[in-house]
Phi, psi and omega in degrees: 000129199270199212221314216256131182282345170279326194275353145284304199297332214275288191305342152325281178305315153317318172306298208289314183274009168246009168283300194339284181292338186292344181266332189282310188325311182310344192064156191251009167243047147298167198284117161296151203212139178289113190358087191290327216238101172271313165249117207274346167275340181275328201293325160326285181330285156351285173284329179303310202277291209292248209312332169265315217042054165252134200269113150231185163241107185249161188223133166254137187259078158090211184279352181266115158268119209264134172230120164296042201246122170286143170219185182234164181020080155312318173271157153198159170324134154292118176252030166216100151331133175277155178241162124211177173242156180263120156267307191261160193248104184264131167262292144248166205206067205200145186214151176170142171309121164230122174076207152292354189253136176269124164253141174237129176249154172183139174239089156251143197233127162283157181220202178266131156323112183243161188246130174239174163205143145338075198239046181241198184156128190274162195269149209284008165265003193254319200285325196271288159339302169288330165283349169262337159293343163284331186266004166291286195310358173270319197273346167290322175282332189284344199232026165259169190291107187260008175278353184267287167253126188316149160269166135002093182270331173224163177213146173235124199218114170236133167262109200233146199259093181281031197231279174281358190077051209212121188237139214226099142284145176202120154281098199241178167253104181349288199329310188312294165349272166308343171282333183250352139307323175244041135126322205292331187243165171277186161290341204247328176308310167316298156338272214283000166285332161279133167253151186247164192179108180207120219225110209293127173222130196276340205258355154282337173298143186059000176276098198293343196222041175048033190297009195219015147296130182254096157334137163185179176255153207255147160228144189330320171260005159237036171257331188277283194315336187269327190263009155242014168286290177329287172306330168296320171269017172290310193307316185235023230212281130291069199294146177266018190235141131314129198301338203266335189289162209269123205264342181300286174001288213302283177322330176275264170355349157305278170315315207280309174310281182311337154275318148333311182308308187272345188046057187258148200237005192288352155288130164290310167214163205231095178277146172237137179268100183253108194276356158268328167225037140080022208252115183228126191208125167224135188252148171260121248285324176299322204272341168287320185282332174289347199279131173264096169286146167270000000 
């Protein structure tokens, strides 16, 4: 059972960049086609088992749709390691609404440059399995009847190694979905909009049927808080900044990108916590919307 949680979220991210090209091979000019799919949960189910033969579970919660799938030995040795180097040390990484206001805590450390490697990968038939699993939920969504039913507003897709106990989520937003199926974002924009979370869990060995998931409906703020944890460890984890960069800068940049993105107005102020160097800095919902991120 492997230990280290960047080196799960780093595989995480693999997954994620071959659903990518699997939404472009699909293309953004298929054929409009008249509604097939009045209830999107048996159609999922379904179409998975008949067509895949992939066993999941799925349940919707409220505007959330939860998809379930057990697998066994998810990873295996690499026999060409990915390299990178680590700069930065993220120690905390944690946000959450009090009241109206979002606090962001954070402890990152520049640290001496290390070269780390990859030396795990999932295996290609567990690789295969998600990906066909993307293209039943695109294709149930893309073609259901919505004068029957509401869509979705989140999807949660967990995947779990019911053999070692290693459990691999990913979280979206519809909108995002269809933006990057026809084109408005990119594949790398798309990234960092799904959070990921992958994570060692004891409590998944032997469950074939997610019993030990705590269902629930995801709301709009705490999908903007969870997706600006998620980008802060993208941003310094594999870093996209250069060791001279400015981290607050940064972090403040983030949030402010990630609420703009979503035009979410639901807040009052944005507190940032920097807990290395005792540094409190808080904006206010104008001075956040006035604010220009790079």
């Amino acid at each position: 059972m492997m230990k280290s949680r960047l080196f799960l979220t780093n595989l995480a991210r693999k997954g994620l960049n071959l659903f990518i090209i699997l939404i472009f091979l699909c293309g953004c000019s298929a054929p409009v086609v008249p509604p097939l799919y009045d209830d999107i949960v048996p159609a999922i189910t379904n179409i998975a088992l008949n067509d895949y033969k992939i066993e999941i579970k799925v349940r919707q919660v409220g505007s959330t749709l939860w998809i379930y799938m057990p697998v066994e030995n998810i990873f295996e040795k690499s026999d060409k390691p990915d390299k990178y180097t680590e700069k930065f040390e993220i120690l905390n990484n944690h946000n959450e609404f009090s009241g109206s206001t979002l606090k962001l805590e954070y402890q990152i450390k520049l640290k001496k440059e290390e070269e780390k490697s990859q030396e795990y990968k999932y295996k290609k038939d567990i690789l295969e399995k998600m990906n066909n699993l993307w293209m039943v939920l695109r294709r149930v969504l893309f073609s259901m009847d919505r004068s029957r039913q509401e869509e979705p507003r989140f999807f949660c897709i967990v995947t779990a190694d019911i053999k070692n106990g290693i459990e691999m989520r990913e979280t979206f937003y519809y909108l995002d979905l269809k933006k990057v199926s026809y084109g408005f974002i990119s594949w790398g924009e798309y990234q960092h909009r799904v959070i990921q979370n992958t994570a060692i869990a004891p409590e998944a060995i032997g469950d074939k049927k997610g019993k030990y998931l705590r269902y629930k409906n995801i709301t709009l703020d705490e999908f903007i808080s969870w997706q600006i944890e998620h980008r802060i460890r993208l941003k310094f984890q594999k870093p996209e900044v250069d060791k001279n960069a400015d981290i607050d800068k940064e972090i403040v940049d983030v949030a402010v990108a990630t609420v703009k993105i979503y035009n979410f107005r639901d807040f009052s102020s944005v507190e940032f916590n920097n807990q290395v160097t005792n540094k409190r800095v808080i904006l206010n919902k104008a001075a956040v919307w006035s604010r220009v991120s790079n």
